[in-house]
C-alpha positions as CSV (number, residue, x, y, z in Angstrom):
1,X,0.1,-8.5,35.3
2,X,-2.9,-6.5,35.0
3,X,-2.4,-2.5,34.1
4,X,-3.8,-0.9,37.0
5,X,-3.9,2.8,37.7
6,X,-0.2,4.4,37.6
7,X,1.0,1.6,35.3
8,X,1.4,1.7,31.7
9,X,0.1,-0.7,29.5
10,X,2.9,-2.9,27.4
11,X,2.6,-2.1,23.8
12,X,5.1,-3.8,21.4
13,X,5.8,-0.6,19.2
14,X,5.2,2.7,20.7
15,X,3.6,4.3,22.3
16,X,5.6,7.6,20.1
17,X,5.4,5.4,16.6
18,X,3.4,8.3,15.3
19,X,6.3,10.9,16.1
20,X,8.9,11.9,13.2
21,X,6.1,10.3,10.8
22,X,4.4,13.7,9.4
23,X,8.2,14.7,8.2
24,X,8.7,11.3,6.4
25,X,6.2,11.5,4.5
26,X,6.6,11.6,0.4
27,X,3.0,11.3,-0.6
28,X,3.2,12.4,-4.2
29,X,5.4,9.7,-6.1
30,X,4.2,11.5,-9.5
31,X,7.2,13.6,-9.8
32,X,9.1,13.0,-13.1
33,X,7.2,10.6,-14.7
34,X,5.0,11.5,-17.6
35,X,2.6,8.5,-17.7
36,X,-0.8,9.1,-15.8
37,X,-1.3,10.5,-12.6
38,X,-3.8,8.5,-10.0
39,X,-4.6,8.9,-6.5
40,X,-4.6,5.7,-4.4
41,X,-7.4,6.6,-1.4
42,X,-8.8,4.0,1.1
43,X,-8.5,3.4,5.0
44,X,-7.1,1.0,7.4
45,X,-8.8,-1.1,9.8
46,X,-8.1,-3.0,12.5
47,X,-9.8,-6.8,13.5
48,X,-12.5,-5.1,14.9
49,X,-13.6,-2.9,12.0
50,X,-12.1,0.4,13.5
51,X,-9.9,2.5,11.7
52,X,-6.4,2.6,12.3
53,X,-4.8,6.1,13.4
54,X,-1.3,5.4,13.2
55,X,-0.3,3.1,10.5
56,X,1.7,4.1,8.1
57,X,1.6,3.1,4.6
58,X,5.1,2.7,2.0
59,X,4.8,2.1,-1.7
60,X,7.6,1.1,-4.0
61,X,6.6,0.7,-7.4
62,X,8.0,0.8,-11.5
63,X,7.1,4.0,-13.4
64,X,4.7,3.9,-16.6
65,X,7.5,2.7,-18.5
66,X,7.5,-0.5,-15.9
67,X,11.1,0.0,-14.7
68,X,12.3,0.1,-11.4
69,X,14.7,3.2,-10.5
70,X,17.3,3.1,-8.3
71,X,20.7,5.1,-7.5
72,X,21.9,5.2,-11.4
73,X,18.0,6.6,-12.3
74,X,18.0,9.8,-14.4
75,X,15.1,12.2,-13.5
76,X,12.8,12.7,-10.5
77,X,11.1,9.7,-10.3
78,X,12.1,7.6,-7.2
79,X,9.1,4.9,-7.0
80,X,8.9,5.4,-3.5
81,X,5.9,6.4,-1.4
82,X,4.9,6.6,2.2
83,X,1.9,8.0,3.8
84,X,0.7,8.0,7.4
85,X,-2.9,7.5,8.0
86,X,-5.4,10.3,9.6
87,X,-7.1,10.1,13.0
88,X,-10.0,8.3,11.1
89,X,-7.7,5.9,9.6
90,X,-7.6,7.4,6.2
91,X,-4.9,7.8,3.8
92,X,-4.1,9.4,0.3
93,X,-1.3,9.0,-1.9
94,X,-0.7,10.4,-5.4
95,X,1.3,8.8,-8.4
96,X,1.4,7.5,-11.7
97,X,0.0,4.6,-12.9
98,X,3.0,2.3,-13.1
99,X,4.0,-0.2,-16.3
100,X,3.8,-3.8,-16.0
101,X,7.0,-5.0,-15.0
102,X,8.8,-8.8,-16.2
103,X,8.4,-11.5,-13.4
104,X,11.5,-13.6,-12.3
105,X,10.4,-16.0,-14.8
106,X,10.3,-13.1,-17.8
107,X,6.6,-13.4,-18.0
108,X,5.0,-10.1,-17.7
109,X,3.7,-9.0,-14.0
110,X,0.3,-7.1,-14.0
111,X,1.0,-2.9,-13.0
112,X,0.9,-3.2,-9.2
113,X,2.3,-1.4,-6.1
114,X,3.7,-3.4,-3.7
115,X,3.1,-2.2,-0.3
116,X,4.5,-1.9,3.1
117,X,2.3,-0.9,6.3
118,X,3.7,-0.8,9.5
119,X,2.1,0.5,12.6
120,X,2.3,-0.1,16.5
121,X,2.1,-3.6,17.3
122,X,3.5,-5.2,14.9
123,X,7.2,-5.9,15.0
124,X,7.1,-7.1,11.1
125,X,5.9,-4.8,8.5
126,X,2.7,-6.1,6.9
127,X,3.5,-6.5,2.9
128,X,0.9,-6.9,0.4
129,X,0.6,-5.3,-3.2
130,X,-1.9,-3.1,-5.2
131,X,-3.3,-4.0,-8.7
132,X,-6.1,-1.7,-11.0
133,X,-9.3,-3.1,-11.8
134,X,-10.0,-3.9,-15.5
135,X,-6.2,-4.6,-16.3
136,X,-6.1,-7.6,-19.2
137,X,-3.2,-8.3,-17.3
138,X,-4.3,-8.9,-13.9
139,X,-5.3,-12.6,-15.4
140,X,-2.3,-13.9,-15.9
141,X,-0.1,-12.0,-13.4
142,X,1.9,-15.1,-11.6
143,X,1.8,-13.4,-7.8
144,X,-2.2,-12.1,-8.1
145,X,-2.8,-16.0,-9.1
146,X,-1.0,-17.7,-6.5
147,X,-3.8,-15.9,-4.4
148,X,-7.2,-18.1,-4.4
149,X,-9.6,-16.3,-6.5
150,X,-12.2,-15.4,-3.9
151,X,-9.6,-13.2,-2.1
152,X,-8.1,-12.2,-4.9
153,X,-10.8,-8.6,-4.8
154,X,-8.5,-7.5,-1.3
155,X,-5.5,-6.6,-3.3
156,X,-7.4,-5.2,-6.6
157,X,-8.1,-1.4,-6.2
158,X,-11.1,0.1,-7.8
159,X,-11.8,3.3,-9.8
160,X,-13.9,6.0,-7.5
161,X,-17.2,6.5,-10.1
162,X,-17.0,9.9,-11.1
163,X,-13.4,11.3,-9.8
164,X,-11.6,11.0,-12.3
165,X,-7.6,8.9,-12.0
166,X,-8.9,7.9,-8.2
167,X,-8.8,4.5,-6.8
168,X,-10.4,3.1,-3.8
169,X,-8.1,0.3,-1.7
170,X,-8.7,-0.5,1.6
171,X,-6.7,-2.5,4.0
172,X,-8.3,-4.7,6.5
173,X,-5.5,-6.0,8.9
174,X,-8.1,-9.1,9.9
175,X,-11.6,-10.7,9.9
176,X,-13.9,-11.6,7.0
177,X,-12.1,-8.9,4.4
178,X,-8.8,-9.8,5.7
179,X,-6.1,-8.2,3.1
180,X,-3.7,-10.5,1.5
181,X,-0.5,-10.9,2.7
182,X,2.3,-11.9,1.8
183,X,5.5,-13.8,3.6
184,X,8.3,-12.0,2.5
């Protein structure tokens, strides 16, 4: 059935998935860790190359020393992010720059964030991960080279020239810079 005047248009998630979201959000993750601050900045966008006003972005990540907290964890440090995006799609989260942590087969992993993005419309979170430009690691990471190597620049985030600890990562939910992601 066509939405007509006095109907309201089906939406899978919503229409108040932006409501509650402002108070949820924990978008400094640099609290008590001392390795090095960075800012994570890019934008969402949508198949058609418009941003994405109501996504919301969650991080979950090792700190510098590339361990994982969790209930037991001394200290401030929670490895947890999330971060709504603005009416222009944007978002901005602070933290450190986390260690490399061992894979399931004890090889090292490459430092990365691995990342949740939920928004209305999807009934699945969207989960992908974040590595740095210019890590040595990044070449033998076993995840980043399961990817094939021509996509492998959606989930690499890239130093902003002249700010400093900030990185550039966008998210592109489909089209020619589709994002990876991943089936989890």
């Amino acid at each position: 059935m066509e939405a007509g005047a006095g109907t309201t248009p089906s939406q899978t998630v919503g229409p108040f998935f932006r409501l509650g979201v402002d108070e949820l959000s924990v978008d400094d993750v640099s609290k008590g860790d001392n390795g090095p601050c960075i800012s994570i900045e890019g934008t969402v966008f949508d198949g058609a190359g418009e941003p994405v006003s109501d996504a919301l972005i969650e991080t979950w990540q090792a700190d510098s020393n590339g361990t994982y907290p969790d209930a037991r964890s001394a200290g401030e440090f929670r490895g947890f992010g999330r971060v709504p995006t603005d009416d222009n799609g944007r978002f901005r989260l602070r933290t450190i720059r986390p260690g490399p942590v061992p894979a399931p087969t004890g090889a090292m992993q490459a430092p990365h964030l691995v990342v949740a993005i939920f928004m209305r419309g999807l009934l699945k979170q969207l989960v992908t991960r974040i590595y740095f430009e210019h890590d040595a690691m990044n070449e033998a990471d076993l995840v980043l080279n399961m990817v094939e190597p021509a996509r492998r620049r959606t989930l690499i985030a890239t130093r902003r020239p002249g700010s400093g600890e900030t990185f550039a990562w966008d998210v592109h939910l489909q089209g020619q810079d589709e994002t990876v992601f991943f089936d989890v």
